[in-house]
C-alpha positions in Angstrom: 0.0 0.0 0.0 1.1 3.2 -0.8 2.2 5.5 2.2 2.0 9.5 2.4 3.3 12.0 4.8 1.4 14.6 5.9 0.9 17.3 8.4 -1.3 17.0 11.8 -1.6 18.1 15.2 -2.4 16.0 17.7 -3.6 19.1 20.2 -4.7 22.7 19.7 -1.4 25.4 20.2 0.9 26.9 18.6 2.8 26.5 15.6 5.3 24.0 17.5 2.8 21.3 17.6 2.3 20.9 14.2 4.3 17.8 13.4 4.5 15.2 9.9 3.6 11.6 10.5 3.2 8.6 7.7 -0.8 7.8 6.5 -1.7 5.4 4.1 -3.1 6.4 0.8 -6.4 6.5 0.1 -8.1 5.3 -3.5 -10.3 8.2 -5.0 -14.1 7.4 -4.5 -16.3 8.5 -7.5 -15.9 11.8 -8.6 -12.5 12.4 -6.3 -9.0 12.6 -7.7 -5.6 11.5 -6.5 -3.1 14.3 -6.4 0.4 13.7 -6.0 1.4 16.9 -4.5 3.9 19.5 -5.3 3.2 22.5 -3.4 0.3 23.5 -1.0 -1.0 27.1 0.4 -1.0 28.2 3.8 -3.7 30.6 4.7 -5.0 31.7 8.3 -7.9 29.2 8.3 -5.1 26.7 9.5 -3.6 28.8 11.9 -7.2 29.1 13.4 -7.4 25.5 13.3 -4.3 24.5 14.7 -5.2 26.8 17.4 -8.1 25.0 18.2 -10.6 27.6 17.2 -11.9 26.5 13.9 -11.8 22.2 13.9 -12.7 20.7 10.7 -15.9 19.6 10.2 -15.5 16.3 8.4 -12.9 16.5 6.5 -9.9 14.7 8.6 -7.1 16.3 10.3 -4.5 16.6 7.6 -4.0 20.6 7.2 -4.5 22.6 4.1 -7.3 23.9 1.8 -5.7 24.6 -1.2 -3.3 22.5 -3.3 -1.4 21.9 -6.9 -0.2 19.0 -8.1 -0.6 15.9 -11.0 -3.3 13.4 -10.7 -2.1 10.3 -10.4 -5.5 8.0 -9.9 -9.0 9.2 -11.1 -12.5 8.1 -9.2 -15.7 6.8 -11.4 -17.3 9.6 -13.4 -14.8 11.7 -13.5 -15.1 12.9 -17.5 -12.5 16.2 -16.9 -9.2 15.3 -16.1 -6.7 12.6 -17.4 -3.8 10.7 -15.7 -0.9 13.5 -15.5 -3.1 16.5 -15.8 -1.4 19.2 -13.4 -4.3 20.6 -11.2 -4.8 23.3 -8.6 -7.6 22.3 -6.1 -9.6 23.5 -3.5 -9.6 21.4 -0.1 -11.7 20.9 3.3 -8.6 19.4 4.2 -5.2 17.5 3.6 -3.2 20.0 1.6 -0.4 19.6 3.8 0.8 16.0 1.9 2.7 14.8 -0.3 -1.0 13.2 -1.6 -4.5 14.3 -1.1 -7.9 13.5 -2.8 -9.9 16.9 -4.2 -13.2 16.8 -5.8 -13.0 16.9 -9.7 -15.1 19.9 -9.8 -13.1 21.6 -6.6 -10.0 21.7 -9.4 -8.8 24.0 -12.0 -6.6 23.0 -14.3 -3.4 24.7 -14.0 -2.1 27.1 -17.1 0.7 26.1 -19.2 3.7 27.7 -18.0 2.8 28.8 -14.7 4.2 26.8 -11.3 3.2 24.6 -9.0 3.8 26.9 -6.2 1.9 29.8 -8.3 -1.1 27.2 -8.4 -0.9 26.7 -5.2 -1.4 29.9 -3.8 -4.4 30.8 -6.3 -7.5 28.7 -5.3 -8.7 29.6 -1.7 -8.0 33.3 -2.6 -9.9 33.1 -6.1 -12.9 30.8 -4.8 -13.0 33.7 -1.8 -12.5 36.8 -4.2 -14.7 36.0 -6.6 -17.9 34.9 -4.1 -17.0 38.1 -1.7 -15.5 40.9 -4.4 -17.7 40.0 -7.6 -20.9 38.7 -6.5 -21.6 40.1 -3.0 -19.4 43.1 -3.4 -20.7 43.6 -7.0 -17.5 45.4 -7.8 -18.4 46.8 -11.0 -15.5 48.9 -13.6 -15.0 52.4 -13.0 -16.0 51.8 -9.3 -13.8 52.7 -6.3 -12.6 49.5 -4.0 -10.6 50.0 -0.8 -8.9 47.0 0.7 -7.6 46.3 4.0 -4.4 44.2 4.5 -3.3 44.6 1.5 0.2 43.1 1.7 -1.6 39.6 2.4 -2.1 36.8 -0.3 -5.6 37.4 -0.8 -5.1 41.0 -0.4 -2.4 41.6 -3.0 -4.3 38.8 -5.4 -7.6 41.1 -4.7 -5.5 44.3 -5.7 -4.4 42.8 -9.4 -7.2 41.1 -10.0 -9.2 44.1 -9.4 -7.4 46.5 -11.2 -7.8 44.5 -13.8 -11.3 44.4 -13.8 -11.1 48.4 -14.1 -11.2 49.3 -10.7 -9.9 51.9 -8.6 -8.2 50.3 -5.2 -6.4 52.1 -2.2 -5.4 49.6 0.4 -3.8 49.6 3.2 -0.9 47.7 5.5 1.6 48.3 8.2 5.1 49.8 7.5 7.0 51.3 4.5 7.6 47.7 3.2 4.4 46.4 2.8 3.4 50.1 1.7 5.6 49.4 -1.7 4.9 46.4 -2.4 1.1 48.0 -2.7 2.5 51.0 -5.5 4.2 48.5 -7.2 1.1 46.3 -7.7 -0.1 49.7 -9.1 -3.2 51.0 -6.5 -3.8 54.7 -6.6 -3.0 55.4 -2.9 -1.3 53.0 -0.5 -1.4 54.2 3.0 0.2 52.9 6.0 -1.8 52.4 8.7 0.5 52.3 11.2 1.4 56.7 10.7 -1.9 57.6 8.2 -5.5 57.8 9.1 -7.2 56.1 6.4 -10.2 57.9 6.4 -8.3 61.3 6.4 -6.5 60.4 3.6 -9.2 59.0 1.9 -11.5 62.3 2.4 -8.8 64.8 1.3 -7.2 63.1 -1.9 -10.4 60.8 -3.0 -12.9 63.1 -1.7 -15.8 62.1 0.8 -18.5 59.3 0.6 -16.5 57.8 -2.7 -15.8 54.1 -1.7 -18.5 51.9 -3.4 -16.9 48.6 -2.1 -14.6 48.0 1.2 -12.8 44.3 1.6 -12.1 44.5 5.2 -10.4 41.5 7.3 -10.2 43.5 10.6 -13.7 44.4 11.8 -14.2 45.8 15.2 -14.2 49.5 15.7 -12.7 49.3 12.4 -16.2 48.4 10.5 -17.6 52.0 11.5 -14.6 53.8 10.1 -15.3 52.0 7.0 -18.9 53.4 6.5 -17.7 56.9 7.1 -15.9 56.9 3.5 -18.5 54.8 1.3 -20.3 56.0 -0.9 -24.2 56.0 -1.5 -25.5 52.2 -2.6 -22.0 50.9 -1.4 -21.3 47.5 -0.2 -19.2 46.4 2.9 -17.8 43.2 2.6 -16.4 41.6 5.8 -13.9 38.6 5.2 -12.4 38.1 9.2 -12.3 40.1 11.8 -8.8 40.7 13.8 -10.0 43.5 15.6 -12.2 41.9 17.0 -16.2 39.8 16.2 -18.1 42.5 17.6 -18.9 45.6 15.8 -21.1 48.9 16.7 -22.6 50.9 13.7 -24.6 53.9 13.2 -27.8 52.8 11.7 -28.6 56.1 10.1 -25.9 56.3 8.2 -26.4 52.9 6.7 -30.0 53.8 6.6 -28.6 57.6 4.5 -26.1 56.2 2.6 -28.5 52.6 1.6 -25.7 50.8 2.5 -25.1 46.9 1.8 -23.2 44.8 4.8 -22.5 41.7 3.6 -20.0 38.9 4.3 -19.0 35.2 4.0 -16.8 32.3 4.9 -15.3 29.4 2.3 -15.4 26.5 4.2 -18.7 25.8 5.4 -20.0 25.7 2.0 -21.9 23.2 0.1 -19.9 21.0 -2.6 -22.5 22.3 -4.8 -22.0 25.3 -4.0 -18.0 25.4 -4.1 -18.7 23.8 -7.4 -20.3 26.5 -9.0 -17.8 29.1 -7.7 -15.0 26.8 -9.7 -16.6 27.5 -12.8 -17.2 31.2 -12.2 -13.8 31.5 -11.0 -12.6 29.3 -14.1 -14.5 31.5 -16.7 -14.1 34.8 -14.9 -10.9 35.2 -13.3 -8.2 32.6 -14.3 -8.6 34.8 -17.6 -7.2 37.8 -16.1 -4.3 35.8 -14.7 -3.1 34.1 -17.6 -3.1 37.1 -19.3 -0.6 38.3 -17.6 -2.7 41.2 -16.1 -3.3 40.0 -12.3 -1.5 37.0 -10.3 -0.5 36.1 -6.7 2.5 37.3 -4.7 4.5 34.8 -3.4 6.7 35.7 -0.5 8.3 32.4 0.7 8.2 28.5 0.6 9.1 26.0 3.1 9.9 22.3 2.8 6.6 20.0 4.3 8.9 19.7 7.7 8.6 23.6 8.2 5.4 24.2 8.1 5.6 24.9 11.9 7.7 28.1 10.5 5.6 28.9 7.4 2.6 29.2 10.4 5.0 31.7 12.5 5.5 33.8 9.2 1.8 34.1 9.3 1.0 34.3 12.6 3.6 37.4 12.7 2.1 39.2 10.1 5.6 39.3 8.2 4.7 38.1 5.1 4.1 40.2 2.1 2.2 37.8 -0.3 1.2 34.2 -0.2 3.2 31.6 1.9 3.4 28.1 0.5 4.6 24.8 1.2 6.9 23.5 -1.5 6.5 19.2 -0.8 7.7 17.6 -3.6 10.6 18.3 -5.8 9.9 18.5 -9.6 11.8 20.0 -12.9 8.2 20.8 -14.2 8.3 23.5 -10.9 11.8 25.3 -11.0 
């Protein structure tokens, strides 16, 4: 029988408990594939679970939601991939492998020329950008987007893909760093939040009430600073919430402004549902990447037996871009 390593944690903690043990692989059931892995993304979702604050529902405790790699077994019914297709997929679980079993239509097929690791980064932030920017958000051309945390993998990924689409963005991070890696991804204003006041910069060099769509992961006192610079008809779209889960709002300026407060979460959704957002993201956005007009950041990859330190990179905030695991070698990923 074949045997795998993977990534678990036996307890909740910190990054030191995450440790790699041997599994046995298991046969795709109909519908599945069997991905030999090259590289796999790490997003907060498993820093959350390793901490013991967001367990998996069902779907094992091998980490990772996102993956790339070449199938290498294919489940009854399966009509859309072949033996050695290279694949990006989206995961409930068991990224963090050298093998793991995705549903056919949870995978994208992966554009010639572009990398594993590039892959890898791509399909938790496009499944989440695409439900929360495009179809909640309803981000439109011409229309004025301001993103917080920009400097993060889905934040910087957010930035192209949206600029792209003909939006205006101003985003935000913490220090001068972060602050150019925003220019060079080309928003009209980057500010630092850590010596600007975004809504004073906003209001003197955008003008007031003239953000039709925030992307905020910080919430807390933070969500009623947003509403202060949106414009009329906008739409607030929460993602997380660092600042904190519980918000107070003025209700007559939503009520003034007919403001939209909306928000979402990847994970609990239906396969159905995950589904569909494949194919939207498939027709929709891969476009703009392969183009050559929007694509991920990647700031650094770790062997499978680092993880523990790819979660610290996170954890710190360091990172400017998308953090993946690189698991197995290839000379189709140089």
């Amino acid at each position: 029988m074949t045997r795998m390593r993977a990534v678990i944690s036996e307890r909740p903690g910190g990054p030191e408990v995450l440790r790699v043990v041997e599994r046995a692989v298991t046969e795709p059931a109909a519908g599945e594939l069997l991905i030999r892995v090259v590289a796999a993304g790490v997003n907060r979702p498993d820093l959350m679970q390793r901490a013991g604050a967001m367990p998996p529902a069902d779907a094992g405790d091998i980490f990772g939601l996102e993956a790339a790699g070449e199938v290498i077994a294919i489940g009854a019914g399966v009509g859309a991939f072949q033996l050695g297709d290279r694949v990006m997929a989206l995961l409930g679980g068991g990224g963090y492998a050298t093998h793991c079993l995705a549903r056919a239509d949870h995978c994208l097929a992966i554009p010639s020329g572009m990398s594993f690791s590039t892959a890898a980064a791509l399909p938790e932030a496009l499944f989440t950008i695409w439900h929360n920017l495009y179809e909640r958000g309803r981000l439109a051309p011409g229309e004025s987007l301001l993103i917080h945390g920009g400097a993060s993998g889905l934040g910087s990924l957010a930035i192209g893909l949206a600029i792209a689409s003909g939006a205006r963005v101003v985003a935000t991070a913490g220090g001068e760093e972060k602050v150019d890696a925003l220019r060079r991804l080309g928003v009209a204003r980057a500010i630092d939040h850590q010596r600007e006041d975004f809504v004073a910069v906003i209001r003197e060099e955008l003008g007031e009430d003239t953000i039709d769509v925030v992307l905020d992961t910080l919430g807390g006192e933070q969500l009623s600073r947003n509403l202060e610079v949106m414009a009329p008809e906008g739409r607030h779209v929460s993602l997380s919430f660092f600042q904190g889960a519980q918000v107070s709002l003025s209700l007559p300026v939503v009520m003034r402004k007919g403001l939209t407060l909306t928000s979402s979460t990847l994970r609990p959704k239906s396969a159905g549902e995950k589904a569909r957002l494949a194919a939207c993201v498939s027709r929709h956005l891969l476009p703009l990447i392969t183009s050559g007009r929007a694509g991920p950041l990647l700031y650094a990859s770790f062997p499978l037996e680092a993880a523990a330190e790819a979660h610290r990179v996170l954890e710190e905030n360091r990172n400017i871009g998308k953090v993946v695991l690189l698991i197995s070698a290839t000379e189709m990923d140089e």
